[in-house]
C-alpha positions as CSV (number, residue, x, y, z in Angstrom):
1,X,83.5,-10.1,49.1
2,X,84.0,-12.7,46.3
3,X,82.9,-11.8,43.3
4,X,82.0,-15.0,40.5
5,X,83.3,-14.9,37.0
6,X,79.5,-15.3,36.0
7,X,78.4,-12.4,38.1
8,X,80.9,-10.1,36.7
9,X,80.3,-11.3,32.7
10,X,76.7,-11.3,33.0
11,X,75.0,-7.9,31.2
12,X,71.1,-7.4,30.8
13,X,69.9,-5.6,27.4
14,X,66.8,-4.0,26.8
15,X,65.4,-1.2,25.4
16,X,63.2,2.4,26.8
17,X,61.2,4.4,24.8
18,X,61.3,8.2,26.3
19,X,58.6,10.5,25.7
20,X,59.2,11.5,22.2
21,X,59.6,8.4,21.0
22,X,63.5,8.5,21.1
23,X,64.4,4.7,22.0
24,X,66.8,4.1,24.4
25,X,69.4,1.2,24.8
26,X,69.5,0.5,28.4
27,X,72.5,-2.0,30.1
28,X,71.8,-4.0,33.3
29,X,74.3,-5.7,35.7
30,X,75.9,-6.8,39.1
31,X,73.6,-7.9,41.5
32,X,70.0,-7.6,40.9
33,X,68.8,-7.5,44.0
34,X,71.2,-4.8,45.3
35,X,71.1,-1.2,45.6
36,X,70.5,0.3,42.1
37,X,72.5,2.8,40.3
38,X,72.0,4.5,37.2
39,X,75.0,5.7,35.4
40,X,74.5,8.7,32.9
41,X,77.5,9.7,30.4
42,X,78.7,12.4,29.3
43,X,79.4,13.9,25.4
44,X,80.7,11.4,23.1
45,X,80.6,8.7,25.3
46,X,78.4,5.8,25.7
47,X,77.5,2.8,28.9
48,X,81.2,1.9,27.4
49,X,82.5,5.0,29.5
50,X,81.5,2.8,32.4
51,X,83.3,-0.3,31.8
52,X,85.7,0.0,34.5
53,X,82.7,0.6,37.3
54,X,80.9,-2.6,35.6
55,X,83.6,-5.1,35.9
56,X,84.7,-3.4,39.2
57,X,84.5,-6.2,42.2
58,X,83.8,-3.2,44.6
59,X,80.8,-2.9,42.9
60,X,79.3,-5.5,41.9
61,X,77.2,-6.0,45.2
62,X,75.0,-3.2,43.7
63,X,72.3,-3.0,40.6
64,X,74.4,-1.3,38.0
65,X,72.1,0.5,35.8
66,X,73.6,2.2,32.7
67,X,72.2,3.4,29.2
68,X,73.0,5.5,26.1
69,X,71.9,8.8,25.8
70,X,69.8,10.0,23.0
71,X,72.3,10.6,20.1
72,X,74.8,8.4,21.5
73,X,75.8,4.3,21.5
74,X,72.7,2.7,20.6
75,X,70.1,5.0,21.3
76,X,68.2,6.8,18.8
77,X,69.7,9.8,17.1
78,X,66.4,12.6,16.4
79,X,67.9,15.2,13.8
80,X,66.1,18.2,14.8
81,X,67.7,20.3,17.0
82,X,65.2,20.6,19.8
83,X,65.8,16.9,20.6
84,X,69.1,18.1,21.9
85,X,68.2,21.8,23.2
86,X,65.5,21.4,25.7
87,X,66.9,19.9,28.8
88,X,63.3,18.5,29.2
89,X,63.8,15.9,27.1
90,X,66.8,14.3,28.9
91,X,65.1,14.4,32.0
92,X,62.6,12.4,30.4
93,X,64.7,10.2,29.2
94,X,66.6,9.1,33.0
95,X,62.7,9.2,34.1
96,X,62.0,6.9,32.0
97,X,64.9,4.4,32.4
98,X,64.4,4.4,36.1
99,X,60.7,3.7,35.7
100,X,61.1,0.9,32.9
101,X,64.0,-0.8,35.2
102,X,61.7,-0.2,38.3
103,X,64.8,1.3,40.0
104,X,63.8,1.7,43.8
105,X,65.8,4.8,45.2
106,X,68.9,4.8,43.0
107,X,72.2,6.6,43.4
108,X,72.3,8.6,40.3
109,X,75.8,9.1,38.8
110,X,76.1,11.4,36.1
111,X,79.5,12.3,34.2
112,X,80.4,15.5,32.9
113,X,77.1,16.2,30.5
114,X,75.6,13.5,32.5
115,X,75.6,15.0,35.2
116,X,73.2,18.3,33.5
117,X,71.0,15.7,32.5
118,X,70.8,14.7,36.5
119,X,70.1,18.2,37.3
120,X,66.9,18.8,34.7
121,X,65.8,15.6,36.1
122,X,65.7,16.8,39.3
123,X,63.9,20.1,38.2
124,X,61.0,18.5,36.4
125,X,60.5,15.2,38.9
126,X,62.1,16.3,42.6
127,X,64.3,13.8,44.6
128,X,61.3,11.9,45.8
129,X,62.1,8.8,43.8
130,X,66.1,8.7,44.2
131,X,68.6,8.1,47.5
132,X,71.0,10.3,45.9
133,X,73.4,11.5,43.6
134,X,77.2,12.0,42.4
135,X,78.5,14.1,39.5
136,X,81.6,13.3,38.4
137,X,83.7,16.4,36.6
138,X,80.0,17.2,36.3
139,X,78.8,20.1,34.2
140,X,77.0,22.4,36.7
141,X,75.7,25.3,33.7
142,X,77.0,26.0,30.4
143,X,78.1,29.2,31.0
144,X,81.5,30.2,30.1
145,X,83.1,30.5,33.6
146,X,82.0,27.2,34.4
147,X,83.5,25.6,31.1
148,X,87.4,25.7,30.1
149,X,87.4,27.7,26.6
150,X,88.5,25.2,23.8
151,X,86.7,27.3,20.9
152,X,88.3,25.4,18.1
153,X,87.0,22.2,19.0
154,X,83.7,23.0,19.8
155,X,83.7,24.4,16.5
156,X,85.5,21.4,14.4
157,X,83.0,19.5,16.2
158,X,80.1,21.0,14.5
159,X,82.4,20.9,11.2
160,X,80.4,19.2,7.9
161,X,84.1,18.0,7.0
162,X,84.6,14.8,8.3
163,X,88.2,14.7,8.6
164,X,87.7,17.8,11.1
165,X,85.2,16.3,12.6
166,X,86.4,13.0,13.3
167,X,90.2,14.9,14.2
168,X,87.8,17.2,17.2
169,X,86.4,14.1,18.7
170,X,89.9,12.7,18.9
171,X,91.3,16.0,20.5
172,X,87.9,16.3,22.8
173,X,88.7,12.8,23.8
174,X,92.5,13.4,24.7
175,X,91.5,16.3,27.0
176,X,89.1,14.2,28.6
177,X,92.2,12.8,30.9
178,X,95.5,13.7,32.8
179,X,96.0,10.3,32.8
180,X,96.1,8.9,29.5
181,X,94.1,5.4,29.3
182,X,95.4,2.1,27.5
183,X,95.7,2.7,23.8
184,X,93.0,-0.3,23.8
185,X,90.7,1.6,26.1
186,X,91.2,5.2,24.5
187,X,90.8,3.6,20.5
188,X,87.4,1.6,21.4
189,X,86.4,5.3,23.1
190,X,87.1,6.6,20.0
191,X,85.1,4.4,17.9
192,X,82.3,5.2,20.7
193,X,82.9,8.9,20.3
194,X,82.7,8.5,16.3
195,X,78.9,7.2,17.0
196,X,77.5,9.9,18.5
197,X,75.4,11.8,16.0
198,X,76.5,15.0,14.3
199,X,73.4,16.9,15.1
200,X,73.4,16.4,18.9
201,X,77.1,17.4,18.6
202,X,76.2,20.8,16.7
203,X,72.9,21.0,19.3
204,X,73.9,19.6,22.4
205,X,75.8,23.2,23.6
206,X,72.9,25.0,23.8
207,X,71.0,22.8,25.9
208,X,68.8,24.3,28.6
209,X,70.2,23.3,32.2
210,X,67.8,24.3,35.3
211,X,70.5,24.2,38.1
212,X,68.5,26.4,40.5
213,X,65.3,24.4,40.4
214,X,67.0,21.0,40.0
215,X,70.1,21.2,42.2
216,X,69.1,24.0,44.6
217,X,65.8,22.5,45.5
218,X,67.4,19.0,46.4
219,X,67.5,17.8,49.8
220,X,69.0,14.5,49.0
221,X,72.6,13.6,49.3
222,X,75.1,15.2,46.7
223,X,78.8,14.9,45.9
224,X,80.7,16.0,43.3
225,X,83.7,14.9,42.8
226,X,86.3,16.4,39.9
227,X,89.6,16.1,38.7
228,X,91.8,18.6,40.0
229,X,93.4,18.9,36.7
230,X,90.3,19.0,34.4
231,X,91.0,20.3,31.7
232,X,87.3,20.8,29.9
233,X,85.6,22.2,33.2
234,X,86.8,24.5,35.9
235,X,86.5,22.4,38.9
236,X,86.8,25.0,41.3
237,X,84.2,27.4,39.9
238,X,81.8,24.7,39.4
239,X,82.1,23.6,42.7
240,X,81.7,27.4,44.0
241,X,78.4,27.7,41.8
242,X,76.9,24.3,43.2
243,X,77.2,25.0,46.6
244,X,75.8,28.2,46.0
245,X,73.2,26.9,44.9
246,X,72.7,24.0,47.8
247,X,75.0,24.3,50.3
248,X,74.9,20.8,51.2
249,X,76.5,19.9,48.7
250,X,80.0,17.6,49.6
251,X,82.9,17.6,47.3
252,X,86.0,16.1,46.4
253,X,89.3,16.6,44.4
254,X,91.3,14.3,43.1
255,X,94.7,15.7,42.7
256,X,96.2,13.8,40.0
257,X,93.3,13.5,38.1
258,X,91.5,15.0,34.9
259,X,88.0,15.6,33.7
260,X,87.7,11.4,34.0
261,X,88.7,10.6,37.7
262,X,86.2,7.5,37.5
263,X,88.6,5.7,34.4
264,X,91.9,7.7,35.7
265,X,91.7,6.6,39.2
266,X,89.3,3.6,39.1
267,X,89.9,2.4,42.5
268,X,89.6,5.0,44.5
269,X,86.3,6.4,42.3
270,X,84.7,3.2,43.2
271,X,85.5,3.3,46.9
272,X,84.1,6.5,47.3
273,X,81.0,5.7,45.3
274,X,80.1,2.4,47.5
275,X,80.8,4.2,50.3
276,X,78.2,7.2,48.7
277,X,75.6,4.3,48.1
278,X,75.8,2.6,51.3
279,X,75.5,6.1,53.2
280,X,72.5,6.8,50.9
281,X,71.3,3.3,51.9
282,X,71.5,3.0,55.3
283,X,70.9,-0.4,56.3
């Protein structure tokens, strides 16, 4: 399918407010009048984490739907710590982003810590109101076999010396791949990383996650798809406790691949999401 120059350039921006009051910078593209998809980040990142997916020609038949978590990019940053700890609250947030973009049956896609926020949306609002959904080295509980122990950054991330700060969210990002990106692509993930507000950092690990209710209640489509060499989530365990939960659930490994298969093996991620989307939205 050709793709325009325009179609491809051409971003919408506007702006949510959740719940709380937290505003919410929300990123529109592709075709309008497509399938929607809402993309959901994960720690540190941003709707830049998704650049490859939004200039992607595969894509671009679909409603790309992306936005910046609360305390990340441009969305507000709360600095009380039970912004960050109730999982309620970003449920409320996607809720609100796919009722403000009037989102009809999206494919949710939610990386790493994005894909957590999927699951507490799922608890508190059902499936009803989505086709289905993807997690991508997606974060199934934060519990300690689930999760590849790196105790020093975790720590240095929560560190009120900036220099050790800044050095953790360099060393967070590094692990993030196998394949190492562009230096172009990595540095302007950096800066991105750099936004992200200390207190959601220091917060954000103790956030409540309701797989049982949210992903073992859902009767919607599901894949997850990891990195087979992922090295801030055990693929393998995650993928154990998910499908214990819902044994519906469809996965796949990519062999080469880190905790960022959709920037590490572009191509192929965005092949298997149309084909997801167009299986979830059966003509």
């Amino acid at each position: 399918m050709a793709v325009s120059v325009v179609a491809l350039a051409s971003t919408k921006h506007y702006t949510v407010t959740a719940p709380d009051g937290v505003t919410l910078a929300v990123q529109e593209s592709g075709d309008p009048h497509g399938p929607a998809v809402v993309f959901v980040h994960g720690l540190l990142g941003s709707h830049l984490s998704w650049d490859a997916q939004m200039s992607s020609p595969e894509l671009q038949r679909y409603r790309l739907i992306t936005y910046d978590l609360r305390g990340h990019g441009l969305s507000g940053k709360p600095t009380n710590a039970d912004a960050y700890t109730d999982g309620r609250h970003w449920a409320d947030d996607l809720a609100a982003v796919i009722a403000a973009s009037d989102a009809r049956g999206p494919v949710l896609v939610g990386w790493s810590l994005g894909a957590a926020v999927i699951t507490n949306y799922l608890a508190a609002y059902g499936d009803e109101r989505i086709a289905g959904a993807v997690y991508v080295g997606g974060v199934i509980e934060l519990r300690p076999e689930l999760i590849a122990p790196h105790p020093d950054v975790y720590r240095d991330l929560a560190s009120p010396d900036l220099k050790t700060h800044l050095d953790a969210e360099r060393t967070f990002l590094t692990l993030c791949f196998e394949i190492q990106p562009d230096p172009i692509t990595f540095q302007r993930l950096l800066a991105n990383a750099a936004l992200a507000s200390p207190q959601m950092q220091t917060a954000v690990l103790s956030m409540t996650v309701a797989s049982a209710e949210g992903l073992g209640s859902t009767h919607k489509p599901l894949m997850l798809l990891y990195g087979a060499r992922d090295s801030l989530v055990n693929a393998e365990h995650s993928i154990a406790r998910a499908t214990a939960l819902n044994p519906r659930i469809r996965s796949k490994l990519y062999a080469q691949a880190g905790h960022a298969p959709f920037i590490e093996e572009s191509d192929r991620f965005d092949r298997d999401l149309s084909d997801f989307i167009d299986a979830a939205n059966p003509r």
